[in-house]
C-alpha positions in Angstrom: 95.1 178.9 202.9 98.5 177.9 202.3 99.9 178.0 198.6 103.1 177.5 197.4 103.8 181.2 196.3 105.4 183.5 198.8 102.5 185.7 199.0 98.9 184.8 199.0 96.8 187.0 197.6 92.9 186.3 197.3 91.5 185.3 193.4 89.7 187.7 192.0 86.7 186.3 190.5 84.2 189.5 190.3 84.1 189.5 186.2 83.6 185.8 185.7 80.3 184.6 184.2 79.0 181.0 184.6 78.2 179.7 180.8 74.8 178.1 180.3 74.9 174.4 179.7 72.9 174.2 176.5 73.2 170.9 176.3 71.3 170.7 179.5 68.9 172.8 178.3 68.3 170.9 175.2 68.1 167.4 177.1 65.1 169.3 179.0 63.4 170.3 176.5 63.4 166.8 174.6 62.1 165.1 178.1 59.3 167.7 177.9 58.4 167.3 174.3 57.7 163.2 175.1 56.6 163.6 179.0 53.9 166.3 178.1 52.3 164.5 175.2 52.5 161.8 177.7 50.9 162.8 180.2 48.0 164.6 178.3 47.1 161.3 176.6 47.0 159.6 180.0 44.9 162.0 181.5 42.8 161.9 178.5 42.3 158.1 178.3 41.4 158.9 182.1 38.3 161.1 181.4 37.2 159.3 178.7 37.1 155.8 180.9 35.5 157.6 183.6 33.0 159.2 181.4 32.6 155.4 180.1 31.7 154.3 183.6 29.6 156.9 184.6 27.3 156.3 181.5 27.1 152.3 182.3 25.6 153.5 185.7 23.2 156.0 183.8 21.9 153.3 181.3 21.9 151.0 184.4 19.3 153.1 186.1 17.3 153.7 183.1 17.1 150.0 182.2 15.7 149.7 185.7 13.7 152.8 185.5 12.2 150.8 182.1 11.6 148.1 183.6 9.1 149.0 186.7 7.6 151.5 184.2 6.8 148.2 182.3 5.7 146.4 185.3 3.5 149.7 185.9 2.2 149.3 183.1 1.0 145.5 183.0 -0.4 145.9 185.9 -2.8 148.7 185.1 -3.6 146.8 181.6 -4.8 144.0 184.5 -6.6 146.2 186.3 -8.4 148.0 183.2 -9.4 144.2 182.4 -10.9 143.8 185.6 -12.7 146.9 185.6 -14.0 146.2 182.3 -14.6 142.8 182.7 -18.4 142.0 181.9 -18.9 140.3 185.3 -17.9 143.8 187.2 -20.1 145.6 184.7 -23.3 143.3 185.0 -23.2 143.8 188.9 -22.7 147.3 188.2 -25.6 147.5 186.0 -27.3 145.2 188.6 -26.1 147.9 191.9 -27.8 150.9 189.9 -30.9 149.3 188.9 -30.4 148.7 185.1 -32.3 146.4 183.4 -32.2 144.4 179.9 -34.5 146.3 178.0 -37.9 144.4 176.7 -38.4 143.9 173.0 -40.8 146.8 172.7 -38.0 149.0 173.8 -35.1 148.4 171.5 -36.1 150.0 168.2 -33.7 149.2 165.1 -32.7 151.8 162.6 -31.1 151.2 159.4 -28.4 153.6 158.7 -29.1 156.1 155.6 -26.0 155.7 153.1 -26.6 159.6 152.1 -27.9 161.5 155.3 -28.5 164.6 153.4 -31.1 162.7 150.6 -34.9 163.2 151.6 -35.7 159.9 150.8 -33.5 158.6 153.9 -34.2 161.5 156.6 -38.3 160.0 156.0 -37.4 156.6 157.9 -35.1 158.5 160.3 -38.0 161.0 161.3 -40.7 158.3 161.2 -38.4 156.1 163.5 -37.9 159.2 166.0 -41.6 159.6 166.4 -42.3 156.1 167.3 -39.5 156.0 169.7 -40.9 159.4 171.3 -44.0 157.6 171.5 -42.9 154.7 173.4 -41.2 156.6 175.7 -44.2 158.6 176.5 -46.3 155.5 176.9 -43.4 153.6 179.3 -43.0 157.0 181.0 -40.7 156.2 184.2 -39.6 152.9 182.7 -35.4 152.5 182.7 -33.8 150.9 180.2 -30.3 150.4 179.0 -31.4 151.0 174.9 -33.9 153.7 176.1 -31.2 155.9 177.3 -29.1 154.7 175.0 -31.4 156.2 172.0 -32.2 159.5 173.2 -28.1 160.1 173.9 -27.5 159.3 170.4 -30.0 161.0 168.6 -32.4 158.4 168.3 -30.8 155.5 166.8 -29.2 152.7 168.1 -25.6 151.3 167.3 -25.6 148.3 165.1 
């Protein structure tokens, strides 16, 4: 190193300390402040769309879920229709042997308004006695109201 001085002599430098730049530091600091908030509300708005998508799919697939449980469903209303249709049940009742029952077999009984009064558990026995009695005469005979009665407790449905 060539200086102008007659003797060169190397600069001493050992105690010097490099300042901080504050205003550096400051600058930093105010980039932070508005990048940060920044970046938080981005990533935010990101979830929150993403979350808004993923539900779409999820109400997508239960809408479609809904409808073939729908579909399920009609169609098993259509097939209860047909399996009670009277058509099915007549050849039904016509496969196991039943029969329309003959006038002498259906027996009528007037419901009692107070079952607990004497005057209306009379009829009620009365009727139950004749309707034994038939049976025991058509011993062997099946009949729809026959084996309606005796599952009921002896009278018929009106």
């Amino acid at each position: 190193m060539k200086t102008g001085y007659a003797i060169g002599r190397a600069a001493r430098n050992t105690f010097l300390v490099r300042e901080r730049d504050r205003r550096r530091w400051r600058d930093l600091g105010i980039v932070l402040l508005v990048v940060v908030p920044l970046g938080a509300a981005l990533l935010a708005y990101a979830w929150v769309h993403l979350e808004v998508i993923e539900e779409g799919y999820e109400i997508a697939r239960l809408e479609a879920q809904l409808d073939e449980l729908l579909e399920e469903r009609r169609r098993q209303r259509v097939e209860v229709g047909r399996l009670l249709g009277p058509q099915r049940l007549e050849a039904l009742a016509e496969e196991h042997g039943l029969r329309a029952p003959r006038f002498d077999q259906v027996l009528f009984v007037e419901r009692p308004l107070d079952p607990s009064s004497a005057a209306t558990r009379a009829p009620l026995q009365a009727a139950q006695a004749t309707q034994a009695a038939a049976q025991a005469t058509t011993a062997g005979s099946t009949g729809v109201a026959a084996t309606r009665s005796t599952s009921n407790g002896g009278g018929s449905r009106r």
